[in-house]
C-alpha positions in Angstrom: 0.0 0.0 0.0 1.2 3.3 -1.1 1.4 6.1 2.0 -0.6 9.1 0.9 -0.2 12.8 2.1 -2.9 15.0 2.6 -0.8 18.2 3.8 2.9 19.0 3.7 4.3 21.8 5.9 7.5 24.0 5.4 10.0 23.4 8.2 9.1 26.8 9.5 6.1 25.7 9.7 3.9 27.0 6.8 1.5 25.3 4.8 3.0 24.0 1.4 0.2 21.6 0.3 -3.1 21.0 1.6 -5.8 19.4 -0.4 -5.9 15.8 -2.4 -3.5 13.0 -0.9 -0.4 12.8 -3.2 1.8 9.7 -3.3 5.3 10.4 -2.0 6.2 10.7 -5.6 3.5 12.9 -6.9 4.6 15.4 -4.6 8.3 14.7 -5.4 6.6 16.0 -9.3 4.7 18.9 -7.7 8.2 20.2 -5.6 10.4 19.9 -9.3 7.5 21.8 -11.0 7.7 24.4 -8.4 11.1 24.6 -8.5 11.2 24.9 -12.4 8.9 27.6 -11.6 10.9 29.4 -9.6 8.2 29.0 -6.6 10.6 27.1 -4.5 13.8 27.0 -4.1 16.5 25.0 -6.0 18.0 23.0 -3.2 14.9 22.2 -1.9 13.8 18.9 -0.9 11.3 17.0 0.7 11.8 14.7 3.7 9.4 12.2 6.1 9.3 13.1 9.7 6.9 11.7 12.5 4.3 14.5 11.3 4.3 13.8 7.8 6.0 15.2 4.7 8.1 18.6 5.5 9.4 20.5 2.8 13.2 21.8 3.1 14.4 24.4 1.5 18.4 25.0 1.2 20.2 28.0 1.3 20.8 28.3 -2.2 19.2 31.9 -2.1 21.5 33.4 0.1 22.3 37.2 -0.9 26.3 36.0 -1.5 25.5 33.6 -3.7 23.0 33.0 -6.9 21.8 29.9 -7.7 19.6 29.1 -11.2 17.4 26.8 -12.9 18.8 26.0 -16.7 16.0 26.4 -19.0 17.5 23.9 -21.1 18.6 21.9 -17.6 18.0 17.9 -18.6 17.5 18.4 -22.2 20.0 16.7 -24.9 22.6 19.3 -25.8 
């Protein structure tokens, strides 16, 4: 049986997802969209803790340093 999630929470806290249970790697699809579209981001990853599925999100965004999604990032050269 596949574990469903109903709700993931930022580490902070936050709501992230609330609605229709996602399978672990449904919301593994919705965090890369988000992160594609610049919603969340890049280092970001998700993680299972006694509560349920946390979102974490890196540091990548730090002033001192830039960090970007490659439009063409995956794609045959």
């Amino acid at each position: 049986m596949t574990t469903a999630f109903r709700h993931i929470r930022h580490a902070d806290g936050r709501a992230y997802y609330d609605g229709k249970p996602l399978s672990l790697a449904d919301a593994q699809i919705m965090l890369n969209d988000d992160i594609v579209g610049r919603q969340v981001r890049v280092d970001s990853y998700l993680r299972i803790d006694e509560s349920g599925l946390v979102l974490e999100a890196g540091s990548c965004f730090r002033r001192s340093m830039r960090c970007a999604v490659s439009p063409h990032a995956g794609q045959p050269g």
